[in-house]
N, C-alpha and C positions, 0 to 999 in steps of 0.2 A: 575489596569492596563488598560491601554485604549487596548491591543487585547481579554480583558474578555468584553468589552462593544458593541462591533461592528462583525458583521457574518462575521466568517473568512475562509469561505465557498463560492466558484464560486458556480453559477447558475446550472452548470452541475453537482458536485460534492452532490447538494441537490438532483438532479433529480436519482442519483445510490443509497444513503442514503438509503438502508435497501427495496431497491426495489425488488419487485418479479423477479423474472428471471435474475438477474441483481447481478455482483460481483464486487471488487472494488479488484484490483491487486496492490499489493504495492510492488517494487523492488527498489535496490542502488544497486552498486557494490558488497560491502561486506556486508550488512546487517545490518551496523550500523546504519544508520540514517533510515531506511525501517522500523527494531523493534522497536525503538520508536514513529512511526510514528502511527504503530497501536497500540500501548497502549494509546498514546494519541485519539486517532480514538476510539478506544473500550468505554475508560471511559466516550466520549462523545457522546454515543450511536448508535453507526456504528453496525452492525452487519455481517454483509455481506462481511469482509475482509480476505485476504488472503495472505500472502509472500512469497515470492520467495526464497527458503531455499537454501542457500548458495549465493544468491545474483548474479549478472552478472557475474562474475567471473568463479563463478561454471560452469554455463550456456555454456561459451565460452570452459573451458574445454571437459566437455560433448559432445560440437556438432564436437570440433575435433579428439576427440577420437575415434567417432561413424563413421567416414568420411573417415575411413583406408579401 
């Protein structure tokens, strides 16, 4: 497959790579495409990541309900 042969990695995206002080935030909406984002992230040596558990959705509920 020609995306196993070429860095499919931005500039910036190497520079967070497993950085000291430094976290890599993954969110979608619902979390479907976010979870597999870091498996694939993890297997390819990320370590530094973290998800947004319940995805934007959640997020949006939360900040309205806090806002009564």
């Amino acid at each position: 497959m020609l995306s196993r042969t070429m860095n499919p990695y931005t500039k910036e995206i190497l520079e967070y790579k497993n950085a000291s002080g430094k976290i890599i935030l993954l969110y979608d909406e619902d979390e479907r495409i976010a979870s597999q984002a870091a498996t694939t992230l993890c297997e390819r040596g990320f370590e530094n990541l973290f998800m947004l558990s319940g995805g934007t959705c959640c997020r949006k509920c939360y900040v309205m309900s806090n806002n009564r």
